[in-house]
MIMI-612943 format. One record per residue: residue in three letters; x, y, z of N, C-alpha, C, CB in turn. Coordinates in pm, whole numbers, padded with zeros to 5 digits, always signed. Atoms other than C-alpha are relative to their C-alpha. Last residue first. Glycine has a CB too. Layout:
BEGIN
ALAXYZXYZXYZXYZ
...
END
This chain:
BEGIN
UNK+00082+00074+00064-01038-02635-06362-00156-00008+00045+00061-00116+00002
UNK+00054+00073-00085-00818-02306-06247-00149-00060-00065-00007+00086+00128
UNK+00141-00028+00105-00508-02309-06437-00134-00097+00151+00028-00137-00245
UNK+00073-00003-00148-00217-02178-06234-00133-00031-00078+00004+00167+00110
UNK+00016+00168-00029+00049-02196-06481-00061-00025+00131+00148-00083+00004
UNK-00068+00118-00056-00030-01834-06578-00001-00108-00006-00001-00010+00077
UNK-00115-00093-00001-00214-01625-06824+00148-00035+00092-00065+00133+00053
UNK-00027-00068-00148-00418-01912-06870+00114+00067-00016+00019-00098+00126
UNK+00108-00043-00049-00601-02007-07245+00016+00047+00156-00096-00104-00022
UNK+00095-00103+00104-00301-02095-07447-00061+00069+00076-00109-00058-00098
UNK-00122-00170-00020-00058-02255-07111-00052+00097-00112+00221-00029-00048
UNK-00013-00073-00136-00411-02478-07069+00076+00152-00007+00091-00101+00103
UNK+00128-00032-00010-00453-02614-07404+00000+00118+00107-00085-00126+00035
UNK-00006-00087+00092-00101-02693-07415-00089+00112-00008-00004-00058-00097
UNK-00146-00069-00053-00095-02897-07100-00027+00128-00119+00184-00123-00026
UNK+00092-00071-00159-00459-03064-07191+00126+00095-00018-00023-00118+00204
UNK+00126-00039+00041-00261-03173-07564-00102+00096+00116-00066-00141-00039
UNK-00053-00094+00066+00048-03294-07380-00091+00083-00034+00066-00037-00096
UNK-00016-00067-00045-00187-03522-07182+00081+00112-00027+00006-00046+00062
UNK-00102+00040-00074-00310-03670-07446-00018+00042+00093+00108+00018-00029
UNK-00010+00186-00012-00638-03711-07655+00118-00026+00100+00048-00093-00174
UNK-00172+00007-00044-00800-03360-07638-00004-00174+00045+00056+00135+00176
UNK-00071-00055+00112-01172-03319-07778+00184-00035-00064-00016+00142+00045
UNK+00043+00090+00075-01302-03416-07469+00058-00050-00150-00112+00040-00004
UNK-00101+00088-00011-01123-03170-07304-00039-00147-00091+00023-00022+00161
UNK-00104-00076+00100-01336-02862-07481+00123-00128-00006+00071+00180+00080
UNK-00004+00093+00149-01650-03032-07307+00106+00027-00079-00123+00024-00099
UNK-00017-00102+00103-01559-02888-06944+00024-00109-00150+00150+00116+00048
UNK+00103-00023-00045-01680-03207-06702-00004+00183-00073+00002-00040+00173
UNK+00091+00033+00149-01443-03415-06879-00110+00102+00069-00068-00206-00046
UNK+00047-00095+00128-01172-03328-06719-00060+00026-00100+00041+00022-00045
UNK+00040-00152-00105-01100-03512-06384-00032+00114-00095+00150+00066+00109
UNK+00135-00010-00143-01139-03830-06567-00059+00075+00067+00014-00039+00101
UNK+00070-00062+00097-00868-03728-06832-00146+00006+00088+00005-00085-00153
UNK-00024-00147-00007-00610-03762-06574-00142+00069-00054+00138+00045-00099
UNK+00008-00086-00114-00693-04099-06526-00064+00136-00013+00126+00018+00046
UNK+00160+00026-00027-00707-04198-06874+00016+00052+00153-00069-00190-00020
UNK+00087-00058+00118-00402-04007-06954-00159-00039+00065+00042-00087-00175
UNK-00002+00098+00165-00161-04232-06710-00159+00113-00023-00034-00270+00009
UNK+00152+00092-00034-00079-03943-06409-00012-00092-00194-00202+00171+00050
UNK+00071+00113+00126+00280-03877-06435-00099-00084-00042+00046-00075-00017
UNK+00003+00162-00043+00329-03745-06074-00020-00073-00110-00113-00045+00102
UNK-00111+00051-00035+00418-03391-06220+00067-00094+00000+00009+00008+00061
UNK-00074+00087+00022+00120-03313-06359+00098-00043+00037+00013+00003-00065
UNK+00066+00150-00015-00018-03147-06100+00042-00132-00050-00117+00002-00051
UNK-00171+00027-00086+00273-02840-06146-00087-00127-00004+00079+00092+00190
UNK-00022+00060+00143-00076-02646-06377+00112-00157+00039+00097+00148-00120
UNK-00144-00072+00049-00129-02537-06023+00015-00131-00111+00159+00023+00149
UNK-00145+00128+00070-00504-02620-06000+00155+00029-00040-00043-00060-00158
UNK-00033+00110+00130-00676-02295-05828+00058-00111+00046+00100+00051-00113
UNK+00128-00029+00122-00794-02062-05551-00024-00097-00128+00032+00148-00076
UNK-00050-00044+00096-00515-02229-05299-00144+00025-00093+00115-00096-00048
UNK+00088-00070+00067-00642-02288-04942+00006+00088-00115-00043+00053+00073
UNK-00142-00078-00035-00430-02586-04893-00001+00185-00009+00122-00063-00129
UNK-00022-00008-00131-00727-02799-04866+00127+00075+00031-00001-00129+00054
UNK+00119-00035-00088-00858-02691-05205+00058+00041+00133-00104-00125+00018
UNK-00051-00126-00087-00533-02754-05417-00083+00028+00085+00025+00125-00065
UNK-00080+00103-00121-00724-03050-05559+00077+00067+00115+00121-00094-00072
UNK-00119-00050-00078-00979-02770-05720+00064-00126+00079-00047+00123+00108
UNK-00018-00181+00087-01269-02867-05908+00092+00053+00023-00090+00123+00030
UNK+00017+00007+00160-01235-03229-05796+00005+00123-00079-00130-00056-00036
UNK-00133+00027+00034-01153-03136-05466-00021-00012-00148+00065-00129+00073
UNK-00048-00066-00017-01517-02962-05416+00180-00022-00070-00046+00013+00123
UNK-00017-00072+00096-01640-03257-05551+00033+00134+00010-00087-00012-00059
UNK-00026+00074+00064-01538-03445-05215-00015+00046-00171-00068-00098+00055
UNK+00046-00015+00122-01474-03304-04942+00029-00054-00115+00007+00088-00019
UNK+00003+00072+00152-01484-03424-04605-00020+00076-00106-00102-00100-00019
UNK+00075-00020+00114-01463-03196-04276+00081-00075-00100-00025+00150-00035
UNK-00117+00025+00112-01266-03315-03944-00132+00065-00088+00082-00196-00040
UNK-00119+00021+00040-01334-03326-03574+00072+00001-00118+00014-00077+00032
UNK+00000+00092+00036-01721-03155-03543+00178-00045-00057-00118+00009-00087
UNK-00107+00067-00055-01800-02878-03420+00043-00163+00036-00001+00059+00095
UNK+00012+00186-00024-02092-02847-03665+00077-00034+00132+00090-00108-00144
UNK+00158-00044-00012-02062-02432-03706-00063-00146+00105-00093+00011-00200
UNK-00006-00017-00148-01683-02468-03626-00118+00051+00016+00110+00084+00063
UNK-00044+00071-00070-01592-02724-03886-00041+00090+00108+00129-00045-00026
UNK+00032+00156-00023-01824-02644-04162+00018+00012+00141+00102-00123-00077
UNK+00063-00041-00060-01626-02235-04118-00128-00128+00016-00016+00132-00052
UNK+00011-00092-00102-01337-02420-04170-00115+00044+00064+00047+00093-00037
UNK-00045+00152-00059-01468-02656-04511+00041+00098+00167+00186-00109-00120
UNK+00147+00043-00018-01645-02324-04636+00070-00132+00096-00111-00043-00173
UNK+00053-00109-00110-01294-02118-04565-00158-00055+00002+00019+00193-00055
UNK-00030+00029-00142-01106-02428-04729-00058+00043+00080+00098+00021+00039
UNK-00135-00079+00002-01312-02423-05041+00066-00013+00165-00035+00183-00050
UNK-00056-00014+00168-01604-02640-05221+00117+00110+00012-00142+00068-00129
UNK-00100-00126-00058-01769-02808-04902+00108+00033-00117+00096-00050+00156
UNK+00026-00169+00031-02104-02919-05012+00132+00109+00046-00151+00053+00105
UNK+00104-00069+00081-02125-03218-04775-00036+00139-00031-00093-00034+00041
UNK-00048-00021+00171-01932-03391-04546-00154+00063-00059+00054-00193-00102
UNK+00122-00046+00079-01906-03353-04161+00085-00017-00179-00059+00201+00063
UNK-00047-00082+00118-01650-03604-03966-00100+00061-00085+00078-00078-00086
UNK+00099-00009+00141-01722-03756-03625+00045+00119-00109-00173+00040+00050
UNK+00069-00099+00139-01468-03818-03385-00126-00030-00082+00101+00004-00120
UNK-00091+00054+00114-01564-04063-03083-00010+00110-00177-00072-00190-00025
UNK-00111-00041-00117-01759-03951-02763+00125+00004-00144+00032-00156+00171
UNK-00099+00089+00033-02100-03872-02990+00104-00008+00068+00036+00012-00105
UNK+00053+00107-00062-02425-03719-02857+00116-00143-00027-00161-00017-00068
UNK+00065-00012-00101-02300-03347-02959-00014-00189+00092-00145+00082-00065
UNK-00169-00022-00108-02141-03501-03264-00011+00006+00110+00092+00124-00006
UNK-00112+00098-00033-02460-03574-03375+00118-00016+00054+00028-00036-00068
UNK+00077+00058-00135-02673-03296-03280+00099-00115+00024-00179-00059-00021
UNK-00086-00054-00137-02373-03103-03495-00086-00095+00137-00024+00219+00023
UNK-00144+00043+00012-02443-03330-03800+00032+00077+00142+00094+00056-00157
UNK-00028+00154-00035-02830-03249-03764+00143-00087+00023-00058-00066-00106
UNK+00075-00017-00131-02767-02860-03757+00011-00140+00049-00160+00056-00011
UNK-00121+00018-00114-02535-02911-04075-00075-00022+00149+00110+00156+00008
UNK+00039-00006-00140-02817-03033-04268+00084-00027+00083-00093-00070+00032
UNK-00038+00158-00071-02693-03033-04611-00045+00095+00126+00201-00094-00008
UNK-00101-00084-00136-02915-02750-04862+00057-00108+00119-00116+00131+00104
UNK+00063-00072-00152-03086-02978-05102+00107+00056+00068-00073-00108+00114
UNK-00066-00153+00005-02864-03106-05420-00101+00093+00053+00043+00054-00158
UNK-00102-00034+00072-02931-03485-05389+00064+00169+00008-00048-00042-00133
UNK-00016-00194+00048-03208-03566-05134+00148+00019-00055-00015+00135+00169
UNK+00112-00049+00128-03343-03922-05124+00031+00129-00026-00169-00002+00035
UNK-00022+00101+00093-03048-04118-04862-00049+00058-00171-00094-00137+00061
UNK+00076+00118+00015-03076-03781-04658+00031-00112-00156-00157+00064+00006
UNK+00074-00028+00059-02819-03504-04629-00088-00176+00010+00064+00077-00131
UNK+00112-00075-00060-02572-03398-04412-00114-00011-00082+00029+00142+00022
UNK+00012-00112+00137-02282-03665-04506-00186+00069+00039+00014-00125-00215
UNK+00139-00042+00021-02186-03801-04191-00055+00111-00089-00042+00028+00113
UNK+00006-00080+00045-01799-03974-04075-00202+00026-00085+00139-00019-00072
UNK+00119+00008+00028-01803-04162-03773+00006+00121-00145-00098+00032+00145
UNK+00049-00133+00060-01492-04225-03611-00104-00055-00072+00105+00089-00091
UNK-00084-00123-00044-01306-04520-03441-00039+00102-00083+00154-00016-00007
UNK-00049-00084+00070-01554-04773-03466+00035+00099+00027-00044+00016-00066
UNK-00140-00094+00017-01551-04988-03188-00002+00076-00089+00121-00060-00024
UNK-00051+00138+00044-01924-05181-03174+00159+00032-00019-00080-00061-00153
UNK+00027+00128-00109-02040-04951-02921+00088-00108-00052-00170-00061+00009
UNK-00079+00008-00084-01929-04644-03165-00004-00128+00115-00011+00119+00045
UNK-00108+00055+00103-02099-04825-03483+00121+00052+00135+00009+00097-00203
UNK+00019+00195-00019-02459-04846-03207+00183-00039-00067-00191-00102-00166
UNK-00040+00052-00097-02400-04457-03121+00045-00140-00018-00086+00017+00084
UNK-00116-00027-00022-02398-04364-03486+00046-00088+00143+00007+00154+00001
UNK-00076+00079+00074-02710-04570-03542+00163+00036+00019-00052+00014-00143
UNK+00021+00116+00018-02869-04397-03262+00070-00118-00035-00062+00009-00053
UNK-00086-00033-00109-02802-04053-03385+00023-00127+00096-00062+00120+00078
UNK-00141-00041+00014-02934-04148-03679+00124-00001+00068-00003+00089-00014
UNK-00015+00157+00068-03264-04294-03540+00151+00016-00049-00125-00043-00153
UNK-00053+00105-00130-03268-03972-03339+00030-00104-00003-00066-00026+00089
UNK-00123-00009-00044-03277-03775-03655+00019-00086+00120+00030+00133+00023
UNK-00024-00048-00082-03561-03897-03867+00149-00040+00109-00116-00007+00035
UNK+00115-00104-00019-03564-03833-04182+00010+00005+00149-00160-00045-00061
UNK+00150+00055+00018-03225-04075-04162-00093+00166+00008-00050-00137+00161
UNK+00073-00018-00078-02859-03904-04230-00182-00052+00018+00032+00114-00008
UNK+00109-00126+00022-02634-04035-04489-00108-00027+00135-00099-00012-00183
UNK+00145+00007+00049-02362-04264-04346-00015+00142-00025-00116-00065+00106
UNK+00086-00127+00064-02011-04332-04335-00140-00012-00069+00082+00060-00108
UNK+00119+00024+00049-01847-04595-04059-00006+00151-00066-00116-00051+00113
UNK+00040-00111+00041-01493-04701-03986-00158+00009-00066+00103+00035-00088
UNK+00121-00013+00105-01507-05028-03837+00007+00094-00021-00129-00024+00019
UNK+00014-00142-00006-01208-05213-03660-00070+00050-00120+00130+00064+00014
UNK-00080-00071+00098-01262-05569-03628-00036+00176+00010-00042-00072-00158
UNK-00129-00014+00015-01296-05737-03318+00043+00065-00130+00054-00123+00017
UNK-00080-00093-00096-01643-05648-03217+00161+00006-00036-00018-00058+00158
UNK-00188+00097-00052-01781-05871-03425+00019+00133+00022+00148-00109-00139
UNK+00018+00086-00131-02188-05789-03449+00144+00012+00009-00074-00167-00002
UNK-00129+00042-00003-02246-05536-03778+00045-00021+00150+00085+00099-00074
UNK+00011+00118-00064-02668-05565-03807+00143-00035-00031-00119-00101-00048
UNK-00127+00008-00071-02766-05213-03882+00072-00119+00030-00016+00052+00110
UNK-00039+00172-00074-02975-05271-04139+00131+00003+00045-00002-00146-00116
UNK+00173+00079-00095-03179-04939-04207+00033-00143+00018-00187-00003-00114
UNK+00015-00076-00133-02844-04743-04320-00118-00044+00076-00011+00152-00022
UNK-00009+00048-00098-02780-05023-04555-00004+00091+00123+00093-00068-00014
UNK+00090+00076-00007-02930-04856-04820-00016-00076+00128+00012-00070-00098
UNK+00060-00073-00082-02696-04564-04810-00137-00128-00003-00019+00175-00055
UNK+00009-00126-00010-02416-04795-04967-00091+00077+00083-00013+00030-00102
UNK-00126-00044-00075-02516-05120-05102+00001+00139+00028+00124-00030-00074
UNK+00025-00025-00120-02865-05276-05161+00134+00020+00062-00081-00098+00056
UNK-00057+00131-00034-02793-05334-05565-00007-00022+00186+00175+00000-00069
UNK+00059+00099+00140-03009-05069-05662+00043-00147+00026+00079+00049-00168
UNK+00101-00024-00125-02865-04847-05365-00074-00120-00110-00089+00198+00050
UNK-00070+00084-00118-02492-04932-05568-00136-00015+00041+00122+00069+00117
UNK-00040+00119+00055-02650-04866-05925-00009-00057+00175+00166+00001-00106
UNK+00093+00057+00039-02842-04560-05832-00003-00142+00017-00013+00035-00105
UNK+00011+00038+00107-02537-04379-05608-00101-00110-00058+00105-00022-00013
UNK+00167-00087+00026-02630-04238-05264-00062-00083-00155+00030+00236-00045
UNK+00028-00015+00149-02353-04391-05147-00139-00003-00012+00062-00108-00089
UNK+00016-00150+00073-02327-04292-04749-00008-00013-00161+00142+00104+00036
UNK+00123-00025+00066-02333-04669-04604-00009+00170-00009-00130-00075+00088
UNK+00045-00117+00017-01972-04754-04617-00146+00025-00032+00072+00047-00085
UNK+00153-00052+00016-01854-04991-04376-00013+00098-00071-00067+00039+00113
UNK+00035-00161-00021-01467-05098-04294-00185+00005-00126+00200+00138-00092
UNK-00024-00063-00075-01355-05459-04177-00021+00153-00045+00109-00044+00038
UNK-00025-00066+00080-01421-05694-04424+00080+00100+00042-00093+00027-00051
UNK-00096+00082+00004-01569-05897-04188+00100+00062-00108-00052-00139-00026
UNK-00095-00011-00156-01791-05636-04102+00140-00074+00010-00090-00076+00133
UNK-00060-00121+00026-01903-05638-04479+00093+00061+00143-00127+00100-00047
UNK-00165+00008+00117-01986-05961-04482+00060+00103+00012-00009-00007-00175
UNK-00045+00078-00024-02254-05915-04172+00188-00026-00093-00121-00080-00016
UNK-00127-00021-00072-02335-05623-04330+00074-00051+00066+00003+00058+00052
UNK+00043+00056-00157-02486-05759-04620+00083+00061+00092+00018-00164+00027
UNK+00106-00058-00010-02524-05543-04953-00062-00051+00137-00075-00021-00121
UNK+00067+00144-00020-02130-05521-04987-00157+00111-00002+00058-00123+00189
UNK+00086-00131-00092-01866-05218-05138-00089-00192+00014-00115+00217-00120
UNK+00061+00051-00112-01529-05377-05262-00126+00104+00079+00126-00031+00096
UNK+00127-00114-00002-01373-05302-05630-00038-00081+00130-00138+00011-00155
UNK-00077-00058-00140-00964-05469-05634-00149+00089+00091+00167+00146-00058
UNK-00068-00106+00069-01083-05834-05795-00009+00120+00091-00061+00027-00141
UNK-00016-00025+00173-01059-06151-05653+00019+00122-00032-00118-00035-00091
UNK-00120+00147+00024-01030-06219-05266+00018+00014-00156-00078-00197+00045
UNK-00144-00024-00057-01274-05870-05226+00138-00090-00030-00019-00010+00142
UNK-00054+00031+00077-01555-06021-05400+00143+00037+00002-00063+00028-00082
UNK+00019+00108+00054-01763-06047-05145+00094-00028-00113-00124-00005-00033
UNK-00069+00138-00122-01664-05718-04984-00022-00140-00096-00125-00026+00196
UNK+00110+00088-00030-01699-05479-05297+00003-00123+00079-00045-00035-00106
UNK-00060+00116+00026-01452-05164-05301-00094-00169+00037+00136+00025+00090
UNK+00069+00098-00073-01555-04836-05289+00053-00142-00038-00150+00014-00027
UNK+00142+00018+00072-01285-04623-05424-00075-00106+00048+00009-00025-00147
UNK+00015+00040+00078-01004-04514-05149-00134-00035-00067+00065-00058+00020
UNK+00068+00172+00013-01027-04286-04903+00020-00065-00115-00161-00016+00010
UNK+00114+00029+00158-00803-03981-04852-00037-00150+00024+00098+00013-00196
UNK+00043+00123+00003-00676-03825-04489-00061-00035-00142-00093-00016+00111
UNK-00078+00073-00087-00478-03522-04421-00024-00102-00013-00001+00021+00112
UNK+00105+00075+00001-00535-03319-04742+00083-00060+00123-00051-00086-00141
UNK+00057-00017-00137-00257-03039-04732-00159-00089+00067-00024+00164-00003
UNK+00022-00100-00013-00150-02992-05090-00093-00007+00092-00016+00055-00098
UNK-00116-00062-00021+00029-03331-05131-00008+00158+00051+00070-00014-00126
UNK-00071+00043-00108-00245-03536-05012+00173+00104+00046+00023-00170-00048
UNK+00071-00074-00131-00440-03428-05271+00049+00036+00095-00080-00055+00060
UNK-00008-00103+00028-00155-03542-05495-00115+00099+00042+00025-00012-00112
UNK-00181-00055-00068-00130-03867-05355+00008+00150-00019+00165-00074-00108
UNK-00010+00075-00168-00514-03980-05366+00157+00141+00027+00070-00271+00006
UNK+00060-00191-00056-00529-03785-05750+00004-00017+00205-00271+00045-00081
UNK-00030-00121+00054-00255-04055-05876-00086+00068+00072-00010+00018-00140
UNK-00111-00040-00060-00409-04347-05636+00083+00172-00001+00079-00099-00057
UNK-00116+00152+00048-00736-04384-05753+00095+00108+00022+00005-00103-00195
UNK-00116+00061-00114-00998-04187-05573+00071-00059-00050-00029-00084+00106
UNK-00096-00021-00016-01195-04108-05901+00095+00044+00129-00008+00052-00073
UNK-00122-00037+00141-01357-04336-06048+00055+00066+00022-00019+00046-00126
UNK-00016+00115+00033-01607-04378-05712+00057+00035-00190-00156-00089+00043
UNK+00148-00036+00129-01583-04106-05525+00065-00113-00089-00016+00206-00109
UNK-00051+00142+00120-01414-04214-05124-00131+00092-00143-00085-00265+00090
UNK+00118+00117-00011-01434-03828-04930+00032-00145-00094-00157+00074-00063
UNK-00011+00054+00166-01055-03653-04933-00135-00120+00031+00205-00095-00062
UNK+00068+00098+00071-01055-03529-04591-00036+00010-00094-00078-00038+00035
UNK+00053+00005+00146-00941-03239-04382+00047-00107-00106+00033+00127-00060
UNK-00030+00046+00061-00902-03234-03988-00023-00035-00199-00012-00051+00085
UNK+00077+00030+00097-00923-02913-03833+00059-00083-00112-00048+00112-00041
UNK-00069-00092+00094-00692-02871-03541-00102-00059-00151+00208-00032-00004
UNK+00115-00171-00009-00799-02968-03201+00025+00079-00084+00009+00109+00129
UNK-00060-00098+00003-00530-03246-03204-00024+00149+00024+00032-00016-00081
UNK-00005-00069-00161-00759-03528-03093+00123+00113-00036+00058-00138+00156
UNK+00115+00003-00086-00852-03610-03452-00042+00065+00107-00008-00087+00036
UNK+00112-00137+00049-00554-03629-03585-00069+00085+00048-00087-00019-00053
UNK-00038-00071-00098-00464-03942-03338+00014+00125-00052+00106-00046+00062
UNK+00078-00075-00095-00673-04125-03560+00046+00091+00139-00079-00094+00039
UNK+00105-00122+00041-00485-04111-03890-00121+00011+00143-00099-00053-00181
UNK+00162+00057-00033-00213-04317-03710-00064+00128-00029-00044-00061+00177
UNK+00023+00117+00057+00137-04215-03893-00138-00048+00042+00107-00091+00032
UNK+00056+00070-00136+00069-03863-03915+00006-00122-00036-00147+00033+00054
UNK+00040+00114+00026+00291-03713-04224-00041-00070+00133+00100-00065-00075
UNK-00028+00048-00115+00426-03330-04186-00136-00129-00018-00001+00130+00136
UNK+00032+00059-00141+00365-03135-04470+00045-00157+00027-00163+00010+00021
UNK-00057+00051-00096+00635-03059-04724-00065-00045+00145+00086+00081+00010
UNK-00103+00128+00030+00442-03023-05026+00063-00076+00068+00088+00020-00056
UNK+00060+00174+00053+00202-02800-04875+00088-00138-00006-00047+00006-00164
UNK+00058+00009-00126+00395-02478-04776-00045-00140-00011-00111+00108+00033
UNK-00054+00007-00077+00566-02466-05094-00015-00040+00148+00027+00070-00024
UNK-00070+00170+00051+00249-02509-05302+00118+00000+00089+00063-00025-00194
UNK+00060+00086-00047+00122-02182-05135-00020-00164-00037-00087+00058+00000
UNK-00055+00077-00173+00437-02031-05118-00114-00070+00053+00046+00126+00144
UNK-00027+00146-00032+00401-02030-05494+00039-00002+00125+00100-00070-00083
UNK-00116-00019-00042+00100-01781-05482+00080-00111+00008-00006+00056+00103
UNK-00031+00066-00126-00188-01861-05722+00141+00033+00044-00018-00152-00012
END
């Protein structure tokens, strides 16, 4: 990896309202919410290599006043709450009627709170398109739309349907799904034309992603991620498993890469 492409990064330029982005005409790029790992450490350090927007981990309305997890299965509560996510696909959450479940109960009424909305796409599309309209009526200031249905995991995403949407939308909308480098996240953005692209295990393999760096610059550590964290993003090669620190990863790494550019 080149270092003018960490140089370049580090020092972007900080929007204070993430929706005036949007209207820039400049491809916005997004850190999707994944649930273990959005926490802060990998948030900031996305952020540092050209991410413009990150979500935090779902978080469970009802229980919001206590502890920090908030996703709901009513939307009523969840309006009050003030931000919506029906795009989890995940067993547990749809199991519990959160997430992409609630894409068949539209029923968020108060107008006064501001609603970000993310859904998976219905079978059928006009019902979709529809539901988007109904979260712009109610104010939500963007729409983000993962191209794939509630039941389809690793199917080809249905950009076509994400562009009808936009098309019929006045208010950004954001495509997600399947975007694993800047020039797929780019060429996303001007197939869909659509205000921003999400990614979300794409970053995970690469955090550098949105900065369009090939690799992990070894430099990650920096921010002093606590171990368990760190270790989160590295279990998906069995060799880390093995490894108990973060010294231990570090070592591992400057052995097996000819540089400090290790790509995970």
């Amino acid at each position: 990896m080149r270092s003018d492409c960490i140089q370049t990064t580090v020092c972007q330029e900080r929007k204070k309202d993430p929706i005036e982005m949007f209207h820039s005409g400049q491809l916005v790029k997004v850190c999707a919410p994944m649930v273990r790992y959005s926490k802060l450490a990998f948030r900031t350090l996305v952020r540092k290599y050209s991410c413009d927007l990150c979500y935090t981990p779902m978080i469970v309305a009802a229980d919001f006043v206590r502890p920090i997890k908030f996703a709901a299965n009513d939307a009523r509560i969840l309006s009050d709450a003030a931000h919506i996510s029906r795009g989890c696909p995940q067993r547990w959450a749809r199991a519990e009627g959160y997430g992409a479940c609630l894409i068949n109960k539209n029923e968020v009424e108060n107008p006064r709170f501001l609603v970000s909305v993310k859904i998976r796409i219905h079978d059928d599309l006009p019902r979709t398109v529809d539901l988007c309209q109904k979260a712009e009526a109610i104010g939500a200031p963007c729409v983000t739309v993962r191209g794939r249905t509630a039941e389809e995991r690793h199917r080809p995403v249905h950009y076509d349907a994400i562009e009808i949407i936009k098309e019929n939308m006045s208010i950004p909308v954001i495509a997600n799904g399947d975007i694993r480098s800047l020039k797929e996240a780019e060429n996303v953005w001007q197939i869909t034309g659509t205000d921003g692209v999400a990614a979300a295990r794409g970053l995970l393999a690469n955090l550098a992603m949105c900065a369009g760096c090939e690799g992990t610059p070894l430099k990650f550590q920096e921010l002093g991620t606590p171990y368990v964290c760190f270790h989160q993003h590295l279990m998906k090669k069995r060799i880390f498993n093995a490894l108990s620190s973060t010294s231990a990863v570090l070592d591992y790494f400057i052995d097996h890469y000819e540089s400090l550019d290790a790509n995970l």
